[in-house]
PDB file of N, H, CA, C and O in Angstrom:
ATOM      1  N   UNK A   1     106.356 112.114 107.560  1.00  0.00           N
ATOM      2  CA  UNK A   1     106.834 110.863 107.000  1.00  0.00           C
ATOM      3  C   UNK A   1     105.745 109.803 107.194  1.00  0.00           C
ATOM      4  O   UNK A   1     105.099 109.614 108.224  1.00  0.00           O
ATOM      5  N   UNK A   2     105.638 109.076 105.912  1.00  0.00           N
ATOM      6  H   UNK A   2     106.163 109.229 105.075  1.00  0.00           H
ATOM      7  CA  UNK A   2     104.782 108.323 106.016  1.00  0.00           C
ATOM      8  C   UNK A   2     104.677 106.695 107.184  1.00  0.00           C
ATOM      9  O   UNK A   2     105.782 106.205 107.414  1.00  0.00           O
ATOM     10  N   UNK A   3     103.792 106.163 107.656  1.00  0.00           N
ATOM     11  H   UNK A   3     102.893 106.561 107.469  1.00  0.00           H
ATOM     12  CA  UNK A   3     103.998 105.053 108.316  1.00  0.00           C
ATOM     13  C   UNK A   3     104.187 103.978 107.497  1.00  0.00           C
ATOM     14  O   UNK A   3     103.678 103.983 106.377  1.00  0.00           O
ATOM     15  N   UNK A   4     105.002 102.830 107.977  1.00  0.00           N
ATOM     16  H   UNK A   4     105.416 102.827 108.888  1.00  0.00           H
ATOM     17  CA  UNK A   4     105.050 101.365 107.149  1.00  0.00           C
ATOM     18  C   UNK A   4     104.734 100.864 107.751  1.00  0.00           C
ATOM     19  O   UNK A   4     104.256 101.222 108.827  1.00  0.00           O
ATOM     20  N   UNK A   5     104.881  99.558 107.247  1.00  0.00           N
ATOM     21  H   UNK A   5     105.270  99.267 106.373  1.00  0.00           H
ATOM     22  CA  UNK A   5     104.143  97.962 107.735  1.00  0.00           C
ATOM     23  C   UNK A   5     105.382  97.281 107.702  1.00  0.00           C
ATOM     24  O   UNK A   5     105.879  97.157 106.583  1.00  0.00           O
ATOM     25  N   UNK A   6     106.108  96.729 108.836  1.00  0.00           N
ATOM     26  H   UNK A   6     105.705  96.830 109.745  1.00  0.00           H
ATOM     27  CA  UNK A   6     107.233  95.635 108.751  1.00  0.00           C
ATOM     28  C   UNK A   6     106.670  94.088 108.209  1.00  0.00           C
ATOM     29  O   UNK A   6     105.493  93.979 107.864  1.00  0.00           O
ATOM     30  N   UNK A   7     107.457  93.097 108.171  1.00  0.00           N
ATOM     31  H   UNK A   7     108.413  93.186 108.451  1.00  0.00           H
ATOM     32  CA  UNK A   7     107.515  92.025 107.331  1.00  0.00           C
ATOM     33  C   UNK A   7     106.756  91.008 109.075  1.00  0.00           C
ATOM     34  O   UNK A   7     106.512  89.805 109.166  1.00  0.00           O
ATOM     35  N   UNK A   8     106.600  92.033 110.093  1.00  0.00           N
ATOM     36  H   UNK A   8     106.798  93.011 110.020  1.00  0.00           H
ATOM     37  CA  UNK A   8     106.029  91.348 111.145  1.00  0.00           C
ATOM     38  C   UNK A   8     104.320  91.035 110.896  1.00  0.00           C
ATOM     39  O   UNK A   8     103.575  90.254 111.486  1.00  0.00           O
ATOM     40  N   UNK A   9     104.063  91.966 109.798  1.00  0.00           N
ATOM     41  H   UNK A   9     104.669  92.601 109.318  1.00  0.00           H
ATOM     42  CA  UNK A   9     102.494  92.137 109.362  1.00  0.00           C
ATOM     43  C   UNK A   9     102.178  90.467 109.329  1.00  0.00           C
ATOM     44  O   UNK A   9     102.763  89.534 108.780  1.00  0.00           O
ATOM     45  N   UNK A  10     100.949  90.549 110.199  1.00  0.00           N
ATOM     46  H   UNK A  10     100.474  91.307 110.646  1.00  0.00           H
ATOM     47  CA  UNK A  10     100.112  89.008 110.117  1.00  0.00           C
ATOM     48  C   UNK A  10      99.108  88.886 108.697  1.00  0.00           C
ATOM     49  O   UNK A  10      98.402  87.901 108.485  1.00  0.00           O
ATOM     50  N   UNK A  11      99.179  89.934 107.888  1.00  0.00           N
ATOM     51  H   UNK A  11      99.753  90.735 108.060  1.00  0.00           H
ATOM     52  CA  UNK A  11      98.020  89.796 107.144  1.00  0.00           C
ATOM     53  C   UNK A  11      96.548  89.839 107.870  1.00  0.00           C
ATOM     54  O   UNK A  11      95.674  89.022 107.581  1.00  0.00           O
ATOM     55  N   UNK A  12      96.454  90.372 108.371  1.00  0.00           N
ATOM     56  H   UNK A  12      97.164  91.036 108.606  1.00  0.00           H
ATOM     57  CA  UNK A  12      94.676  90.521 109.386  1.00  0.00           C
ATOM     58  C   UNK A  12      93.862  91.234 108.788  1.00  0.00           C
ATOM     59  O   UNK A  12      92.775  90.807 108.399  1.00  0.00           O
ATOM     60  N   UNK A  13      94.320  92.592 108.601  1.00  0.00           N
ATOM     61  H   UNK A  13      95.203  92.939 108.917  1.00  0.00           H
ATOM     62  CA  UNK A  13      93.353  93.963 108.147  1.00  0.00           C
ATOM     63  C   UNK A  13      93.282  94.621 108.773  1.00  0.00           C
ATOM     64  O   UNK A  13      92.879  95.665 108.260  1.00  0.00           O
ATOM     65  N   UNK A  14      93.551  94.727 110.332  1.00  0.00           N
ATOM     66  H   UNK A  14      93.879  93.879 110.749  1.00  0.00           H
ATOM     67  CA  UNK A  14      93.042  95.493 111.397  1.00  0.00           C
ATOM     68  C   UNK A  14      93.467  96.696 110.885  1.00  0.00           C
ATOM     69  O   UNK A  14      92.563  97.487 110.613  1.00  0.00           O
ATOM     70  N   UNK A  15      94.730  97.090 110.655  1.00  0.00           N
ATOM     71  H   UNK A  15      95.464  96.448 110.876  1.00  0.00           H
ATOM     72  CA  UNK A  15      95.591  98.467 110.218  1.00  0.00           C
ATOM     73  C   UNK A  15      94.174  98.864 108.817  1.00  0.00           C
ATOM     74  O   UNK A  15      93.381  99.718 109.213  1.00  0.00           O
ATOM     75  N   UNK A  16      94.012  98.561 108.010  1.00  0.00           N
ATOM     76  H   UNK A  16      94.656  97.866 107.688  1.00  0.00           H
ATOM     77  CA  UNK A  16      93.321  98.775 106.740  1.00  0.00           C
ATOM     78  C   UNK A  16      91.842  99.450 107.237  1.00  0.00           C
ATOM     79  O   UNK A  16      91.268 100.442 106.789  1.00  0.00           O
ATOM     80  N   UNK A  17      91.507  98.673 108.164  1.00  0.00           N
ATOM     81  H   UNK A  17      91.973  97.866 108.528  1.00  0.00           H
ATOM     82  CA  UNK A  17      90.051  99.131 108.534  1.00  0.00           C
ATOM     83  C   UNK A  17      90.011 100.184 109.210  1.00  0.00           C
ATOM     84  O   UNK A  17      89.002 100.889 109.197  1.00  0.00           O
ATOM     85  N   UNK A  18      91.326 100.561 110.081  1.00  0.00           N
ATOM     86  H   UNK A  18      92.145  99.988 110.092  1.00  0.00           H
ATOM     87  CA  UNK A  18      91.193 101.510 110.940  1.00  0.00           C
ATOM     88  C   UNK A  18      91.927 102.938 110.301  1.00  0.00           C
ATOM     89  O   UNK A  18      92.213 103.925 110.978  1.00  0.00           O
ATOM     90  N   UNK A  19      92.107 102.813 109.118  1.00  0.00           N
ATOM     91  H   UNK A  19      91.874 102.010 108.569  1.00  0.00           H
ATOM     92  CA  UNK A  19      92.824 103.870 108.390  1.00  0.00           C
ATOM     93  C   UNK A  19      91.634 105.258 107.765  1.00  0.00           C
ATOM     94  O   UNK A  19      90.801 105.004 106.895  1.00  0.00           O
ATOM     95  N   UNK A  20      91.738 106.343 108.247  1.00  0.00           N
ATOM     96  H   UNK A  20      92.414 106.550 108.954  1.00  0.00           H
ATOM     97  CA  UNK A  20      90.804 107.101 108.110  1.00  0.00           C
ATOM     98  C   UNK A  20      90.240 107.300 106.204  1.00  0.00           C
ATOM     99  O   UNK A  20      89.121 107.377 105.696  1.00  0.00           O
ATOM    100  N   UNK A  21      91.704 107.322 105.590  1.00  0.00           N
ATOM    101  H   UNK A  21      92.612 107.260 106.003  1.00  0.00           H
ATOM    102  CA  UNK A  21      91.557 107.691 104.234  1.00  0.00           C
ATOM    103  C   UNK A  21      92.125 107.064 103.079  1.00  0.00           C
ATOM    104  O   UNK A  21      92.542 107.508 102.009  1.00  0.00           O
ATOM    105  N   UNK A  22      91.982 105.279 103.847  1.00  0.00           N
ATOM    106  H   UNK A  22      91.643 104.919 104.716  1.00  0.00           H
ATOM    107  CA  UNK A  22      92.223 104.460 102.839  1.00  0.00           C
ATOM    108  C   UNK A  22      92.852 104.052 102.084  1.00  0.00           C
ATOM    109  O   UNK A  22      92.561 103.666 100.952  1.00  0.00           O
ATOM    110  N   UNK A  23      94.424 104.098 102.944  1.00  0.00           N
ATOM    111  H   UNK A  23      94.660 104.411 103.864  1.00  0.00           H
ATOM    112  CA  UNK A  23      95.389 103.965 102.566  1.00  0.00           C
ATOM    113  C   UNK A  23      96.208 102.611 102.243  1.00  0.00           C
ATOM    114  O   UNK A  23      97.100 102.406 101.420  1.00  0.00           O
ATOM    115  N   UNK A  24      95.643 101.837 103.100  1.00  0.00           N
ATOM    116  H   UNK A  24      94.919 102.004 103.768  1.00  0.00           H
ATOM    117  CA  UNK A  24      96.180 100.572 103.348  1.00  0.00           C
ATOM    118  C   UNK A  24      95.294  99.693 102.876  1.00  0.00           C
ATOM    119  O   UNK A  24      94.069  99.700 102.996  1.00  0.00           O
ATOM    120  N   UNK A  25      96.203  98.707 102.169  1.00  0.00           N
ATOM    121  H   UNK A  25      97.198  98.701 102.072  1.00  0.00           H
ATOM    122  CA  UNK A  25      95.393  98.018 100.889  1.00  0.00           C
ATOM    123  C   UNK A  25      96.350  96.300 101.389  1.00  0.00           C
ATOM    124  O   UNK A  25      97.278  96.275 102.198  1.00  0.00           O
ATOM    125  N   UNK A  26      95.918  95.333 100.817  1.00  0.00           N
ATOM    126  H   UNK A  26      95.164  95.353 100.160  1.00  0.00           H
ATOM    127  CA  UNK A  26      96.397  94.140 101.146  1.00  0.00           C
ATOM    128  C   UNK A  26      97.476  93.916  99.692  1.00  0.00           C
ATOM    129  O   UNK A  26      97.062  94.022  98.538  1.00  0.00           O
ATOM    130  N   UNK A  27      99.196  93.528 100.144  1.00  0.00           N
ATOM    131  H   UNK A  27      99.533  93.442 101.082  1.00  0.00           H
ATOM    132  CA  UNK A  27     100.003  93.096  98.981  1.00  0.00           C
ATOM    133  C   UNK A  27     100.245  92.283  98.951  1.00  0.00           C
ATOM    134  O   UNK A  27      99.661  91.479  99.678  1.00  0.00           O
ATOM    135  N   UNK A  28     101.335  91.836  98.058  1.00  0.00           N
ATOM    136  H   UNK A  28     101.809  92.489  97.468  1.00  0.00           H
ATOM    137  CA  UNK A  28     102.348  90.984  98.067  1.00  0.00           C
ATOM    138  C   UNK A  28     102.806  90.299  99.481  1.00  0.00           C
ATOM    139  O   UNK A  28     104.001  90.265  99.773  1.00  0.00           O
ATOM    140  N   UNK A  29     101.667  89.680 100.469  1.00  0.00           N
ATOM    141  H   UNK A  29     100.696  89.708 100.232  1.00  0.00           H
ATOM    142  CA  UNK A  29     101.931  88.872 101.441  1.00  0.00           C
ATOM    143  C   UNK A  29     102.161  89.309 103.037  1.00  0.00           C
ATOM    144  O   UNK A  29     102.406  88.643 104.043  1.00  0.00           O
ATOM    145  N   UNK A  30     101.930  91.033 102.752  1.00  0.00           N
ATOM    146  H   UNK A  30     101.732  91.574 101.934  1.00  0.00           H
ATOM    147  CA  UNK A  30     101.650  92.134 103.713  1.00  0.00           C
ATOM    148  C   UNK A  30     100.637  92.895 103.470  1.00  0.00           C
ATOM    149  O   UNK A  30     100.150  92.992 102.344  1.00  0.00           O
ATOM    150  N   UNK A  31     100.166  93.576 104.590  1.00  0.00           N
ATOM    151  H   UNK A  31     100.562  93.497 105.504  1.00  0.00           H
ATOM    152  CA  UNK A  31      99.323  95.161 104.219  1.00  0.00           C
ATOM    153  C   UNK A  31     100.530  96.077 103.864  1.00  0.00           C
ATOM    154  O   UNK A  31     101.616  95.836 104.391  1.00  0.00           O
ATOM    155  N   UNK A  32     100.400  97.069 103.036  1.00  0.00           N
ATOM    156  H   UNK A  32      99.518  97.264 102.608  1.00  0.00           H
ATOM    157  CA  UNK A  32     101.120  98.212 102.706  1.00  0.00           C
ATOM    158  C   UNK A  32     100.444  99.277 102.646  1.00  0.00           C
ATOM    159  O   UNK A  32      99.333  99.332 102.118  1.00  0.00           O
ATOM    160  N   UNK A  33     100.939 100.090 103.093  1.00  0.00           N
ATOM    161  H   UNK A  33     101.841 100.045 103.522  1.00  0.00           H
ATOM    162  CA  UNK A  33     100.793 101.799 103.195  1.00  0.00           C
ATOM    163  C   UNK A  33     101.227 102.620 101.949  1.00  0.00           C
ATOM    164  O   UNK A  33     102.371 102.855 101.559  1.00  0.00           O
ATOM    165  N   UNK A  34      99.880 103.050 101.350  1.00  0.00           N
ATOM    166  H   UNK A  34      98.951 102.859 101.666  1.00  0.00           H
ATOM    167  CA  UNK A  34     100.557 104.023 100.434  1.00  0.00           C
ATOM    168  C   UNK A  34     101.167 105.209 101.064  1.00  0.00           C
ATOM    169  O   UNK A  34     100.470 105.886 101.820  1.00  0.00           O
ATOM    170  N   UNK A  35     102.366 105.528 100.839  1.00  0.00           N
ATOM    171  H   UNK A  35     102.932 104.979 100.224  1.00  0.00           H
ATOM    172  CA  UNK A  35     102.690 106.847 101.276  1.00  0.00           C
ATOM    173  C   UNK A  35     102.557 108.479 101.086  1.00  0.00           C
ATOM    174  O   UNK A  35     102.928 109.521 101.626  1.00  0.00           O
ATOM    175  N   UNK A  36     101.482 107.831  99.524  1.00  0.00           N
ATOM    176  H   UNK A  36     101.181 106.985  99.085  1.00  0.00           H
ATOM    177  CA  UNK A  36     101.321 109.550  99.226  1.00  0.00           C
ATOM    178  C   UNK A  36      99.969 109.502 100.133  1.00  0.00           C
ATOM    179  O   UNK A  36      99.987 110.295 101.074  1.00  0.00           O
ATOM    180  N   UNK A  37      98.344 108.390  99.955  1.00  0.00           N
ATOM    181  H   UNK A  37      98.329 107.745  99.190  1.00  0.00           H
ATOM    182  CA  UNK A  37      97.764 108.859 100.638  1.00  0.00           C
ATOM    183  C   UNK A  37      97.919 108.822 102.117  1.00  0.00           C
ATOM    184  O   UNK A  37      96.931 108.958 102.838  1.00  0.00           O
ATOM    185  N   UNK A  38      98.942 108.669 102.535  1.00  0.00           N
ATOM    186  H   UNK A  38      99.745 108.558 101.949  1.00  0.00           H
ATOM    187  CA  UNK A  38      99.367 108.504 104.080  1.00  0.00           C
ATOM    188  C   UNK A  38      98.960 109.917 105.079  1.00  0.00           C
ATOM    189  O   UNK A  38      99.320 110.941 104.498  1.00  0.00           O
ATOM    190  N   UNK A  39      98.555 110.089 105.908  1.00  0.00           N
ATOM    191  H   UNK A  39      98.262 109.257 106.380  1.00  0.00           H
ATOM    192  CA  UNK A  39      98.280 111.511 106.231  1.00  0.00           C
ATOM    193  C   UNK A  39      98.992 111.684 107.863  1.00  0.00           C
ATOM    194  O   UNK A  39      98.807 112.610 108.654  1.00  0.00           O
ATOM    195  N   UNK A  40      99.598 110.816 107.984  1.00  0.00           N
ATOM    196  H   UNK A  40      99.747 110.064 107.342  1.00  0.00           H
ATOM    197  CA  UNK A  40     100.742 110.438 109.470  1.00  0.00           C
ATOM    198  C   UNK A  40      99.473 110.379 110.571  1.00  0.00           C
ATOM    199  O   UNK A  40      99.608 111.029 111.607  1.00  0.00           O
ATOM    200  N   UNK A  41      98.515 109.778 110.405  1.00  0.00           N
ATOM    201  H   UNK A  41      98.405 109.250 109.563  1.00  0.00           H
ATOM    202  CA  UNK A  41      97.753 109.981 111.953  1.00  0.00           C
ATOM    203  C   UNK A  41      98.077 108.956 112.998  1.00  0.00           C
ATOM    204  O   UNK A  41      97.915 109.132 114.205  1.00  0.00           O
ATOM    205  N   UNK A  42      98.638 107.665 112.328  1.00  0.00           N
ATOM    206  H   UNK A  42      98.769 107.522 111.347  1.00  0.00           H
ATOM    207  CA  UNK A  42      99.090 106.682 113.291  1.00  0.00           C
ATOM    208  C   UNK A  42      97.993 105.933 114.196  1.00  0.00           C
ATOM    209  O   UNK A  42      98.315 105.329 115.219  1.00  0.00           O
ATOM    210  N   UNK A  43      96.759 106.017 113.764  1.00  0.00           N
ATOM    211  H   UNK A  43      96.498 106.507 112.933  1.00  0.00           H
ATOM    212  CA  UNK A  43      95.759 105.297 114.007  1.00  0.00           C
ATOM    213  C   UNK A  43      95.924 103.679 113.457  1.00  0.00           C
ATOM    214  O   UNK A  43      95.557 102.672 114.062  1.00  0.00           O
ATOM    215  N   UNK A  44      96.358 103.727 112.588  1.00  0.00           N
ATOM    216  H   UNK A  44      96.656 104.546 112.097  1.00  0.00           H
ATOM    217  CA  UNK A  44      96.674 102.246 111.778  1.00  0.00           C
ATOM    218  C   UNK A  44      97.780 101.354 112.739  1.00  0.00           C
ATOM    219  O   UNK A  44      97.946 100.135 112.722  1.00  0.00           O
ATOM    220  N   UNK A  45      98.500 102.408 113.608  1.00  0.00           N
ATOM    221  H   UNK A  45      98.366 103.398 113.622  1.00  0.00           H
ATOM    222  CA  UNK A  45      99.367 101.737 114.155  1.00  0.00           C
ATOM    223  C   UNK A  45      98.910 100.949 116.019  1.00  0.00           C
ATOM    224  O   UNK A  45      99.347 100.122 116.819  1.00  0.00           O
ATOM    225  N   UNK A  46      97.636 102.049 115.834  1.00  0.00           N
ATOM    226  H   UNK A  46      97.282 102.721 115.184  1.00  0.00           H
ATOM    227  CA  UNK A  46      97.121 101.859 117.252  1.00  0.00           C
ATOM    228  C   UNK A  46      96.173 100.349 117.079  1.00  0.00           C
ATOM    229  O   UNK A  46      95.789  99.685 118.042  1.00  0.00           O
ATOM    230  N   UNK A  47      95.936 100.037 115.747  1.00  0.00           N
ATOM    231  H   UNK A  47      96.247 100.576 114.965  1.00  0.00           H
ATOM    232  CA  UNK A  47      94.876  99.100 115.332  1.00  0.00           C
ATOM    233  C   UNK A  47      96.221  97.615 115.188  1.00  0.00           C
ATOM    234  O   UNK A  47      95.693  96.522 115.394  1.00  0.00           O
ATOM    235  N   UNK A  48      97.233  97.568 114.985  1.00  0.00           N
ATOM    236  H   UNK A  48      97.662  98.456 114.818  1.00  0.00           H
ATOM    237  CA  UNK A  48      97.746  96.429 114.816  1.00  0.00           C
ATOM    238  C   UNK A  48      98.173  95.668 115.920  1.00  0.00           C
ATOM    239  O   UNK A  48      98.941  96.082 116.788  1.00  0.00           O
ATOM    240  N   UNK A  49      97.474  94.130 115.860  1.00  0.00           N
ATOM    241  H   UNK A  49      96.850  93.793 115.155  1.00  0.00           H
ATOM    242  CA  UNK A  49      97.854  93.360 117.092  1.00  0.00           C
ATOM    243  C   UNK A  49      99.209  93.015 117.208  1.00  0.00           C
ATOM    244  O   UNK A  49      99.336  92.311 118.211  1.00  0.00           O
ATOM    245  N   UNK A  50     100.376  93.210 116.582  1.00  0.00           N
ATOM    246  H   UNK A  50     100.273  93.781 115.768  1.00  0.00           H
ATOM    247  CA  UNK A  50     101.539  92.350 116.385  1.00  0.00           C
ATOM    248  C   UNK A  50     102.757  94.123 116.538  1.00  0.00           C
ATOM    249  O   UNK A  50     103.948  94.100 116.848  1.00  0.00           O
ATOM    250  N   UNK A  51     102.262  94.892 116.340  1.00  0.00           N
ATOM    251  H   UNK A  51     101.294  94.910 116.088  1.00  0.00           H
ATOM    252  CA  UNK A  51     103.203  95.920 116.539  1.00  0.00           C
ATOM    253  C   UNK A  51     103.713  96.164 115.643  1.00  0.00           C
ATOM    254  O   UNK A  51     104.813  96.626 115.949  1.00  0.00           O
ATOM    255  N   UNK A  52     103.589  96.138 114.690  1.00  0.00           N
ATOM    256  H   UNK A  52     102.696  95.763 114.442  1.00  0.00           H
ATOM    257  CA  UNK A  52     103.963  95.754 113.014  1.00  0.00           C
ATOM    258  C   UNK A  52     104.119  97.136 112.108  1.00  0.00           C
ATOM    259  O   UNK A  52     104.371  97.183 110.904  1.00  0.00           O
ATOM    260  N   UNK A  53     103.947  98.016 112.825  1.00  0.00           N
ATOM    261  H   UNK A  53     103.742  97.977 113.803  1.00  0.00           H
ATOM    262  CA  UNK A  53     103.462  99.320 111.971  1.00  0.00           C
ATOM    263  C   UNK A  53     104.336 100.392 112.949  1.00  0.00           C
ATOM    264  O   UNK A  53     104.308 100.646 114.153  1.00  0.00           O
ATOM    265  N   UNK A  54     105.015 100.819 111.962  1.00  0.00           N
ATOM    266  H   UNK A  54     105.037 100.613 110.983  1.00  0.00           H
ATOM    267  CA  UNK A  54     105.610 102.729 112.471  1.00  0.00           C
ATOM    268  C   UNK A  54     105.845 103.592 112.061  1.00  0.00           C
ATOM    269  O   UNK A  54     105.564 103.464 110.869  1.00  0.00           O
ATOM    270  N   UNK A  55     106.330 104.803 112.276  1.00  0.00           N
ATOM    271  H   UNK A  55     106.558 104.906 113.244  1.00  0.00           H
ATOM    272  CA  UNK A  55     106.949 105.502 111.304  1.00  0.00           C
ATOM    273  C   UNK A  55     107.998 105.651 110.842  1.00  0.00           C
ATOM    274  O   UNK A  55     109.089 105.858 111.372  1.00  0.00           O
ATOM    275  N   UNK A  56     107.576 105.506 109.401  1.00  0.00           N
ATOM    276  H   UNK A  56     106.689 105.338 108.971  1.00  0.00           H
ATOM    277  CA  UNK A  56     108.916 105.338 108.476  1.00  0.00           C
ATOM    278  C   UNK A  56     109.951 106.804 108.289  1.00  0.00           C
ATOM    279  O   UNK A  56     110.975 106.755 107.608  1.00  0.00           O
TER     280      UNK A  56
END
């Protein structure tokens, strides 16, 4: 299952940069996780200062 981004997302990037295969892109006033290229490593989640990220 893929990881999300809660509505806690600061908008930073940290999650985006630390994503191996470029999944996480900046939206509609959050980062979002695509879920197909999602590959569950949970590195994106180790990169967010706010705790903002889990699995969905």
């Amino acid at each position: 299952m893929a990881y999300v981004i809660s509505d806690a997302c600061i908008s930073c990037g940290s999650c985006a940069g630390g994503c191996p295969v470029g999944a996480i892109a900046e939206g509609d006033g959050k980062y979002e996780i695509n879920a197909d290229a999602c590959i569950d490593c949970g590195s994106c989640a180790g990169e967010c200062p706010v705790g903002a990220i889990s699995q969905g």
